[in-house]
The first five atom37 places (N, CA, C, CB, O) and aatype in JSON, in Angstrom:
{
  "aatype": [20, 20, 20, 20, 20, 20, 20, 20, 20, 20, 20, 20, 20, 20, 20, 20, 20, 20, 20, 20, 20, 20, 20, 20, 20, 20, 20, 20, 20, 20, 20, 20, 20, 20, 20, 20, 20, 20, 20, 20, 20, 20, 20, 20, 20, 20, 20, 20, 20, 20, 20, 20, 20, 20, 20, 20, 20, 20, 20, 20, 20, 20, 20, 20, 20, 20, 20, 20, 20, 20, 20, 20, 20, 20, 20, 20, 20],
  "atom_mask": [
    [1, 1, 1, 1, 1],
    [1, 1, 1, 1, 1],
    [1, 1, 1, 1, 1],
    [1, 1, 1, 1, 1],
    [1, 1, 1, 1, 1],
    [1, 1, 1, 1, 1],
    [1, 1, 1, 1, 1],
    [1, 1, 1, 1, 1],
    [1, 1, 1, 1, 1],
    [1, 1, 1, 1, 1],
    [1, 1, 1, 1, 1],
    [1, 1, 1, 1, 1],
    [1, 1, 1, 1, 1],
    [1, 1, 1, 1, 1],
    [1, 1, 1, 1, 1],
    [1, 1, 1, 1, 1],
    [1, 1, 1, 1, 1],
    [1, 1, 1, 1, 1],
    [1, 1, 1, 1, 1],
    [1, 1, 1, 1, 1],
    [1, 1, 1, 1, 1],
    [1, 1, 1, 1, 1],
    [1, 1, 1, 1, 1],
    [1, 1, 1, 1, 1],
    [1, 1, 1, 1, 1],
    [1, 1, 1, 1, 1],
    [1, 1, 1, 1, 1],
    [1, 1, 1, 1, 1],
    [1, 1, 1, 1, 1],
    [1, 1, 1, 1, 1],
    [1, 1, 1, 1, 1],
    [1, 1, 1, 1, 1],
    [1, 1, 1, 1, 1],
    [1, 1, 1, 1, 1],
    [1, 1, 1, 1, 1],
    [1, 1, 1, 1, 1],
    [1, 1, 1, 1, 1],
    [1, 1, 1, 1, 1],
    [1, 1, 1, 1, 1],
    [1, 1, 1, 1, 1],
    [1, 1, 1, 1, 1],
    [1, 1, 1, 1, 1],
    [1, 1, 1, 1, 1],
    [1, 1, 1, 1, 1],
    [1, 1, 1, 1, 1],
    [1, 1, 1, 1, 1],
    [1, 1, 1, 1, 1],
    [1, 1, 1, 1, 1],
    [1, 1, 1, 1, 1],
    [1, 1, 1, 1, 1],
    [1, 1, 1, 1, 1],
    [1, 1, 1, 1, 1],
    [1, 1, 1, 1, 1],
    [1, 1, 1, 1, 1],
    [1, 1, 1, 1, 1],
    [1, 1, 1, 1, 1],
    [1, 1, 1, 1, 1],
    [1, 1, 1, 1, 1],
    [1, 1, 1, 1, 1],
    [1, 1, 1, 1, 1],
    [1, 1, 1, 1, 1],
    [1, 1, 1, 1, 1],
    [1, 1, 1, 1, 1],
    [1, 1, 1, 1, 1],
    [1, 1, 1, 1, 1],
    [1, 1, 1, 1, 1],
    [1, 1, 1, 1, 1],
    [1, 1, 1, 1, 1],
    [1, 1, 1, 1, 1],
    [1, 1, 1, 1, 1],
    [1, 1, 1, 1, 1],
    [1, 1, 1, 1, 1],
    [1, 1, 1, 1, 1],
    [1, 1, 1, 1, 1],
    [1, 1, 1, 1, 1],
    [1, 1, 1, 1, 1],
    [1, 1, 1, 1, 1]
  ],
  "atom_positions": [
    [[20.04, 54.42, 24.52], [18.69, 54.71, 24.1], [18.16, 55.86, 24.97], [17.79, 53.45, 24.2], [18.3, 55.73, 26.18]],
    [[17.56, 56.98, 24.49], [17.36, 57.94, 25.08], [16.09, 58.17, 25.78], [17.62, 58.72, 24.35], [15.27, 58.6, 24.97]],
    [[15.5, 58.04, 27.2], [14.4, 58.21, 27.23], [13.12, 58.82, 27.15], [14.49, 58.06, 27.54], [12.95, 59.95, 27.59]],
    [[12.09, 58.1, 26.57], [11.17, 58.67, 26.11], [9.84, 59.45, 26.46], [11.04, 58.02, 25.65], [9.0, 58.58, 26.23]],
    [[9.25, 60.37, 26.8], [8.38, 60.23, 28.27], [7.1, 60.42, 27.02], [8.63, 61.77, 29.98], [7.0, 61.2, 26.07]],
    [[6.19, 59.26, 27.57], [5.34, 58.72, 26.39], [3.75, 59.68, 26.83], [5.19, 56.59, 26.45], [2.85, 60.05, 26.08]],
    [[3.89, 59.84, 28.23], [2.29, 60.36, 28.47], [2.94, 61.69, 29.54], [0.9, 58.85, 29.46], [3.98, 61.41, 30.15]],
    [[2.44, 62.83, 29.71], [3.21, 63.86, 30.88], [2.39, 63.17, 32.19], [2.83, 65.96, 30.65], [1.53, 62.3, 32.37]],
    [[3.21, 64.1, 32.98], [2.6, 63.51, 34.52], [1.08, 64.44, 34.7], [3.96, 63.96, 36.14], [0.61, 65.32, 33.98]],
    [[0.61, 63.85, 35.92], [-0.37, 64.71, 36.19], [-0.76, 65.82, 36.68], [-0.78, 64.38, 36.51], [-1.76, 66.52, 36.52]],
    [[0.57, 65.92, 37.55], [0.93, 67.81, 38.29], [2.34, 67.92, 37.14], [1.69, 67.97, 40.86], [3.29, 67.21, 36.82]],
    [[1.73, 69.39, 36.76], [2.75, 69.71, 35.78], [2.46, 71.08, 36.25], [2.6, 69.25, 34.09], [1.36, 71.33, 36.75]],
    [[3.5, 72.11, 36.11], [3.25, 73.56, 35.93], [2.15, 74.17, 37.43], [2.37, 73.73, 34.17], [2.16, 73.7, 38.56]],
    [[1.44, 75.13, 37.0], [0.7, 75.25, 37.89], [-0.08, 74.51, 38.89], [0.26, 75.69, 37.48], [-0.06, 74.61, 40.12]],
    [[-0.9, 73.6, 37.98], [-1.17, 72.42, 39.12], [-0.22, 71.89, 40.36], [-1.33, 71.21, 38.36], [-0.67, 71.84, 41.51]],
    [[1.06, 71.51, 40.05], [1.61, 71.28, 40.81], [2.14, 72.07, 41.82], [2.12, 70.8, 40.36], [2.16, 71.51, 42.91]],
    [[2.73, 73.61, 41.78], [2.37, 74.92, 42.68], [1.0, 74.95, 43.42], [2.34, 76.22, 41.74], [1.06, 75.03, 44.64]],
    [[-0.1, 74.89, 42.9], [-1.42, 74.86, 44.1], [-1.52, 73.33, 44.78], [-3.17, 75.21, 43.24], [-2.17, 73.3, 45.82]],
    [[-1.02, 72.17, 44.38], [-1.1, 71.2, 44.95], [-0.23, 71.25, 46.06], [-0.98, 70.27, 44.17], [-0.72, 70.84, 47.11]],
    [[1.32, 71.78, 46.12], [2.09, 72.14, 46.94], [1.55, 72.92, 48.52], [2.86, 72.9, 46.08], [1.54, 72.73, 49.74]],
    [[1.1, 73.96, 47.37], [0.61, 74.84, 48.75], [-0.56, 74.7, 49.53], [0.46, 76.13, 48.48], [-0.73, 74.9, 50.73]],
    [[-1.56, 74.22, 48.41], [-2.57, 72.94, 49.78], [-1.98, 72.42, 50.59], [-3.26, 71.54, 49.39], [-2.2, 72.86, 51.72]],
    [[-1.11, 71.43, 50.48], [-0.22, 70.79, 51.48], [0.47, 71.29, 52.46], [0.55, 70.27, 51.02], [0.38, 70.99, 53.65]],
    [[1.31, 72.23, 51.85], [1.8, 73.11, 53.14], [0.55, 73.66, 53.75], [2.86, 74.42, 52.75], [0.3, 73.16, 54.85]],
    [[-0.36, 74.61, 53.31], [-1.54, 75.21, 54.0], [-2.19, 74.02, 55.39], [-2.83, 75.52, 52.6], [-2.36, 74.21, 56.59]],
    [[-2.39, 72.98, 54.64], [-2.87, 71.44, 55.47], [-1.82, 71.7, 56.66], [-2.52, 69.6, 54.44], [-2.08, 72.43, 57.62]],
    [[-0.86, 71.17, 56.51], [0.67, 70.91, 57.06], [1.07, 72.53, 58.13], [2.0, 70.72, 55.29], [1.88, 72.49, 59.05]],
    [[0.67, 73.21, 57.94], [0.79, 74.24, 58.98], [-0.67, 74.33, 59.7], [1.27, 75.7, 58.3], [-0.67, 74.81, 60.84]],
    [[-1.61, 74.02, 59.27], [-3.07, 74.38, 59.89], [-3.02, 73.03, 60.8], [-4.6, 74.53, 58.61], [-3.54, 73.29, 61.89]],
    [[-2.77, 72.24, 60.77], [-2.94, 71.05, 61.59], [-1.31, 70.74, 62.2], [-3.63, 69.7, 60.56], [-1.01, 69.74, 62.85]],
    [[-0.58, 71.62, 61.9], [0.51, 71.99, 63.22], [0.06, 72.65, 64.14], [1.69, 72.77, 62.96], [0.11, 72.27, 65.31]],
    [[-0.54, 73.97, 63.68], [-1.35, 74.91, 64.63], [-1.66, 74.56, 66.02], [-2.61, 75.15, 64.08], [-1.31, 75.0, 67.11]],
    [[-2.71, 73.27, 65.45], [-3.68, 72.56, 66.64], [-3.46, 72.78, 67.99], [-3.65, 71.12, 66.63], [-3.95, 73.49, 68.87]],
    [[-2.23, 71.64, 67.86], [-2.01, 70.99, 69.77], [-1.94, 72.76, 70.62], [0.39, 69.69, 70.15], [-2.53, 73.17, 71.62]],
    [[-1.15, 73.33, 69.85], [-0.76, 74.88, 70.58], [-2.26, 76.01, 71.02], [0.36, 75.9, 69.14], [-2.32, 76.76, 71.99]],
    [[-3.21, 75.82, 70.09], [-3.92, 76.37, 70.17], [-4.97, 75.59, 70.93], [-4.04, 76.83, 69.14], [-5.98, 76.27, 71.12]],
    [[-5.03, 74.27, 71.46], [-6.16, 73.22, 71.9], [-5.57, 73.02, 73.16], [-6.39, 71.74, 70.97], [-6.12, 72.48, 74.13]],
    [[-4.13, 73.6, 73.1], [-2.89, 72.78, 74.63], [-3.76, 73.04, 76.24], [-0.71, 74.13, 74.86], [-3.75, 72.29, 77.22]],
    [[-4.44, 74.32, 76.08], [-5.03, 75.02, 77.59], [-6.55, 74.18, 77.88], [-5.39, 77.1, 77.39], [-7.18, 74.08, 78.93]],
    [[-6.78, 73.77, 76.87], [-8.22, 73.64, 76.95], [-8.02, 72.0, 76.9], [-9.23, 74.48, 75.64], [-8.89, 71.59, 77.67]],
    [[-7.53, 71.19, 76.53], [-6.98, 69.82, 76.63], [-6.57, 69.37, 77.93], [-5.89, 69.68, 75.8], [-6.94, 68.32, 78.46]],
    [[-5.6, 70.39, 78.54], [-5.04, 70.38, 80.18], [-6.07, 70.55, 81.02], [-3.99, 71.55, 80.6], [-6.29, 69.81, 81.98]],
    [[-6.84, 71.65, 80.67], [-8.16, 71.68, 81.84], [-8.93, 70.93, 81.92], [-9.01, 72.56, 81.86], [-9.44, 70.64, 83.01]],
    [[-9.38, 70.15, 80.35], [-10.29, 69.55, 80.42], [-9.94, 67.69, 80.67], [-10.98, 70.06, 79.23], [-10.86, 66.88, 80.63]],
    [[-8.52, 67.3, 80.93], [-8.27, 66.13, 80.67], [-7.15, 65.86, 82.09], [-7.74, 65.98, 79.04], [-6.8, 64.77, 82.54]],
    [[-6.86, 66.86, 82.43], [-5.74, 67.33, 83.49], [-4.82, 65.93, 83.56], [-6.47, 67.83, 85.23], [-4.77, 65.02, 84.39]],
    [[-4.06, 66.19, 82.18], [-2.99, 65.19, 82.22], [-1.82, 65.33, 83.1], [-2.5, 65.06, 81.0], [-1.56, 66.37, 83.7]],
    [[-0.98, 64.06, 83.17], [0.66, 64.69, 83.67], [1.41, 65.46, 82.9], [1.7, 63.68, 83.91], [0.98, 65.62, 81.76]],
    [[2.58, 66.08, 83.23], [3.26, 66.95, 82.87], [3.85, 66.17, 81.25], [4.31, 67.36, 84.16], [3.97, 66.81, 80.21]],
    [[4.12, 64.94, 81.37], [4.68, 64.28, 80.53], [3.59, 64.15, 79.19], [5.15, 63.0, 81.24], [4.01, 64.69, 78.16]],
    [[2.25, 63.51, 79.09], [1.77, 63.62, 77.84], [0.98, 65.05, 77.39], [0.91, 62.47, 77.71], [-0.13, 64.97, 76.86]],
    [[1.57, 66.28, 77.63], [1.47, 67.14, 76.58], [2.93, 68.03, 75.93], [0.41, 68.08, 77.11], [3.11, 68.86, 75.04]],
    [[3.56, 67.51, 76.68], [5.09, 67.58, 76.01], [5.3, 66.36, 74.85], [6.36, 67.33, 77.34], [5.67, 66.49, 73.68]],
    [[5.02, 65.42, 75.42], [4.77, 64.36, 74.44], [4.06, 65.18, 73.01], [3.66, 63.11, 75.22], [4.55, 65.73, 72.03]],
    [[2.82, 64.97, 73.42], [2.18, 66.02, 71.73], [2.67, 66.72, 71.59], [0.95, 66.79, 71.41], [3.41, 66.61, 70.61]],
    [[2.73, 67.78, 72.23], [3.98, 68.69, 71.08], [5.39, 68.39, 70.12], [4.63, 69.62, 71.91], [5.85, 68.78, 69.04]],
    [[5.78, 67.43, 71.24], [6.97, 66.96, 70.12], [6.46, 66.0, 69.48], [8.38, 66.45, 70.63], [7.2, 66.01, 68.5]],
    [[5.56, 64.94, 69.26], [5.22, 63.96, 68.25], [4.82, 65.22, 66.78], [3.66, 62.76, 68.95], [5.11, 64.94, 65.62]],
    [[4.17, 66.47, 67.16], [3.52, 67.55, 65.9], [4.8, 68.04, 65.94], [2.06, 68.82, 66.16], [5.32, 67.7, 64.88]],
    [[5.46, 68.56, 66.49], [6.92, 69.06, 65.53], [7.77, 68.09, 64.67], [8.09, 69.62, 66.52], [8.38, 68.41, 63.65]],
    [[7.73, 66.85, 65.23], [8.41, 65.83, 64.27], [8.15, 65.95, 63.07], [8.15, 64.56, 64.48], [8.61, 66.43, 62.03]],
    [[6.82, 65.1, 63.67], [6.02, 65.02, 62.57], [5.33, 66.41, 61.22], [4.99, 64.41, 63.36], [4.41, 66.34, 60.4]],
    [[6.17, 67.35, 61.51], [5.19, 68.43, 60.81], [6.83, 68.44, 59.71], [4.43, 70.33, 62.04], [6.96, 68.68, 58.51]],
    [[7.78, 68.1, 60.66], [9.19, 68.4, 59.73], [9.38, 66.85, 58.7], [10.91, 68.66, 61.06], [10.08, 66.91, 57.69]],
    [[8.88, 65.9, 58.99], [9.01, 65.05, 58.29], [8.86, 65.16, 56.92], [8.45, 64.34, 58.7], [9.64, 64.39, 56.37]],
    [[7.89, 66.08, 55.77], [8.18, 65.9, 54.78], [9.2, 67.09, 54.42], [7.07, 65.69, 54.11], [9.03, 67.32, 53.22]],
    [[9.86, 67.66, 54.77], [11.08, 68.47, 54.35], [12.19, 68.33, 54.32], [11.23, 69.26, 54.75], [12.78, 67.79, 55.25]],
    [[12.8, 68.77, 53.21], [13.87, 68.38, 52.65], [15.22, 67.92, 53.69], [14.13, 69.48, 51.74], [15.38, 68.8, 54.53]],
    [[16.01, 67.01, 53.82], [16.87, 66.82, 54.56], [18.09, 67.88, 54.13], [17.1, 65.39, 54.55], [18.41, 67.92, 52.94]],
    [[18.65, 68.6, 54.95], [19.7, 69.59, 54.97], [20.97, 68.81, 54.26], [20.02, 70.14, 56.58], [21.0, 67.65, 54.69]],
    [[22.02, 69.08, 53.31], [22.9, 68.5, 52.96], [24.12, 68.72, 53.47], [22.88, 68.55, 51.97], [24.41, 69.91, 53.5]],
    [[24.66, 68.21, 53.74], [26.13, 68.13, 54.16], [27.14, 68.93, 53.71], [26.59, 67.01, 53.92], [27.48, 68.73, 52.54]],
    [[27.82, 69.94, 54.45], [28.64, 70.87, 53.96], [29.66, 70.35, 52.62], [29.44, 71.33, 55.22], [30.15, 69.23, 52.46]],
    [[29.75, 71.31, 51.92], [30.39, 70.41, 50.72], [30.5, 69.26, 49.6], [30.9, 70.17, 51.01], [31.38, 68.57, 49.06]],
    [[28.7, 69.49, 49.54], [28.56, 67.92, 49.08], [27.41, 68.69, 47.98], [27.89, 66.4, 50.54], [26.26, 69.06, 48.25]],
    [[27.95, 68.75, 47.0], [26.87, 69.6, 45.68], [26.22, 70.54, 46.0], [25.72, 68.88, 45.03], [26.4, 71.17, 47.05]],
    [[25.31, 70.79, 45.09], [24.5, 72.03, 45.25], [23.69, 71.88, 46.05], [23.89, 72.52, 44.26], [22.92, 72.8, 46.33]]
  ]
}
């Protein structure tokens, strides 16, 4: 039985291109942050060496988390 798609989705076509790039736009503007807040966070909070290395790597994780996982040499397209 062949399936049927009874109603379209709601990002179709263009919509779904500007919905994308909101996200990325979001997703790089609030990577930005810690780097641009890092001097003024240290002066004003004068942490240890350890929790602003910490933020930076929790926002790089976290900024790569929704991207695509790399595939394995030889394994489809």
């Amino acid at each position: 039985m062949p399936h049927v798609i009874r109603r379209p989705g709601v990002l179709e076509g263009t919509s779904s291109a500007d919905f994308l790039a909101t996200v990325h736009v979001a997703n790089d503007a609030i990577t930005a942050m810690p780097g641009a807040l890092l001097p003024t966070l240290l002066e004003r909070f004068q942490p240890g060496p350890t929790t602003p290395a910490l933020i930076v790597a929790v926002y790089s994780i976290a900024s790569s988390a929704d991207a695509p996982a790399p595939r394995a040499p030889g394994r489809g397209v």
